[in-house]
Steps between C-alpha positions, in 0.01 A plus 500: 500500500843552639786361671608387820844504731510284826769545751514365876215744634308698227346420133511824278259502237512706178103579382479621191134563580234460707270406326599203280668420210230628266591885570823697373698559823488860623808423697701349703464396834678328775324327754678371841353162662615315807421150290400369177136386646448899619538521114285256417240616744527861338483386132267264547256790660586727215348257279836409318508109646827551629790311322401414192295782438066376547541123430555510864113609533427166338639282841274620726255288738244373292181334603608114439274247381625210707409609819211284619207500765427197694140529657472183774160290451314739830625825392317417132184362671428803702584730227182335284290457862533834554470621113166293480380645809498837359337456181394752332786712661874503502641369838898561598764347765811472581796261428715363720794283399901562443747598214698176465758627288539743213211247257271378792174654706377236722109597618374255760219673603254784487247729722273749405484838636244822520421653155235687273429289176246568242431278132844660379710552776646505836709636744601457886363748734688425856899521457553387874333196442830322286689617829275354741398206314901427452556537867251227572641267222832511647302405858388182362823440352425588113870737465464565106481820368263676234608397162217684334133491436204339382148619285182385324404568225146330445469399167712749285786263476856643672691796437578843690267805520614851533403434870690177509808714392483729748476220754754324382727783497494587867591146604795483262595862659493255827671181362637571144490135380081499629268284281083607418339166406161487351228237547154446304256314681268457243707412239676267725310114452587167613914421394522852373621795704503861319746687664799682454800709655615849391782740571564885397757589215724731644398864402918530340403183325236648324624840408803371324251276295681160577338180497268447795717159610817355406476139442708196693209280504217307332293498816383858413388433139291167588188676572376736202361804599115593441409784291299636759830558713747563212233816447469596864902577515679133534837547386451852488445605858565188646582118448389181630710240667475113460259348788592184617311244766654284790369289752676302749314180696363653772306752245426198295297284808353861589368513109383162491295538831350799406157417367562112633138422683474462876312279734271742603404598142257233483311616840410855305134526495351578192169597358208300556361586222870439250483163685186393403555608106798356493323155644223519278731507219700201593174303537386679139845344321455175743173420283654393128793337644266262725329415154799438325646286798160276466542440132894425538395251726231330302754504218732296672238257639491397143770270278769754462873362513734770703592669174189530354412714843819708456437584120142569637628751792801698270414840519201482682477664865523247776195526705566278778827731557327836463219395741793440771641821456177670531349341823852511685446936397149527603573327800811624587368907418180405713682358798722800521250750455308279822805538676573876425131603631553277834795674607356841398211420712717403803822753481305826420 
């Protein structure tokens, strides 16, 4: 490309030409900076990486693969509440959480907000309300900030929509490092969450056809992509990030008392008419077992040593046991139901 000469204050550059080292040089110019960055900066722009001609272009900030989102045990609960409680449409919210460092997003928890969904997409209709809904957060002493955003997609599995792009774009015009995280409700079952975090490739990225993500960790690589994402633009318009899940003990008790039954469960009133079905059926199933209790107990009347009546019993249902359980339901089902109907009758 050409040669330098630094003294105290200046850097004076010889450019054969401007436009790289592919063309025959139309002449010679000489170029005045006040430092060798200024040069840089210049060459760089030109497209001509700067020293060392465009192998330069290959250091810049790449997406990175080891960053990783930690979503706290309540911020992942009300992301599938709310999901399910939009089926069949898409349902959004905010994030809020921190950057820990350069390889961290902390989200602790989430709130919905004002949109317009349909079956394939949604989108926030009141921009005050993050301002106004922040304000009050930081009232009740919640001080994190908006790490990104949260959406359903019920039952198409997770990726980013043309819409979801667009989204996604204005908040990382807000916060550049911004996360979109995806949640299917439906696919979602018992020990299995379906959900996923995406970020934008940089539009320079792109152009100069490098690879989506550089690589410094296995985190990234753990989870293989579906085809239905790798065909709606994953690692072409955007990439995902590795999702991971922490809980610390006062999330744990809150988890474990969730669906723990209260006292005043049992005073629910229920159908009359459940009640007496489910009674009848007891007594229905109370039938064979009080036959097979009589003829256990006329078998041991007779001259059977203990083993004999233990070879006799193996893998037979025990009657006598079954019977117990049964009466203590009925009884126990009835007397609440009794109980449930007086207080009804008094309190309302």
């Amino acid at each position: 490309m050409g040669r330098y000469r630094a003294n105290a204050q200046y850097t004076i550059f010889s450019v054969m030409s401007l436009a790289g080292n592919l063309v025959q040089p139309s002449g010679t110019y000489t170029l005045l900076f006040h430092s060798r960055d200024s040069m840089e900066a210049i060459m760089r722009a030109m497209g001509g990486g700067g020293m060392g001609g465009a192998q330069l272009g290959m250091d810049a900030p790449m997406p990175d693969t080891a960053e990783t989102v930690y979503i706290s045990s309540m911020a992942l609960l009300k992301m599938i509440k709310h999901g399910r409680s939009g089926v069949p449409f898409e349902v959004m919210g905010l994030m809020l959480g921190s950057f820990v460092d350069d390889y961290t997003v902390r989200v602790v928890d989430v709130f919905a907000m004002p949109q317009r969904g349909t079956s394939m997409s949604v989108e926030a209709v009141d921009e005050e309300f993050q301002v106004d809904m922040m304000e009050m957060l930081k009232r009740t002493g919640r001080g994190e900030s908006v790490v990104g955003w949260y959406h359903s997609h019920p039952g198409w599995d997770v990726w980013l929509s043309g819409v979801d792009m667009k989204t996604q774009k204005a908040f990382e015009t807000q916060a550049e490092r911004s996360v979109a995280v995806v949640v299917d409700p439906i696919l979602s079952v018992k020990g299995k969450v379906v959900i996923d975090a995406f970020r934008l490739i940089p539009d320079q990225v792109a152009m100069a056809g490098l690879p989506p993500r550089q690589t410094t960790s296995v985190l990234g690589h753990l989870k293989k992509p579906s085809l239905r994402a790798l065909m709606h633009g994953l690692n072409k318009h955007y990439y995902n990030m590795a999702i991971s899940f922490r809980r610390h003990e006062i999330e744990e008790r809150m988890l474990l008392n969730l669906n723990r039954p209260s006292w005043s469960d049992g005073l629910q009133l229920g159908r009359f008419e459940d009640a007496e079905a489910k009674t009848s059926k007891s007594l229905a199933r109370m039938v064979p077992l009080l036959e097979q209790y009589a003829k256990d107990v006329r078998t041991k009347e007779e001259d059977m040593t203990a083993d004999d009546l233990a070879v006799a019993k193996a893998g037979k249902v025990d009657a006598r046991r079954e019977l117990q359980n049964t009466v203590r339901e009925v009884l126990g089902h009835n007397v609440l139901q009794c109980m449930g109907a007086m207080l009804s009758s008094v309190a309302f």
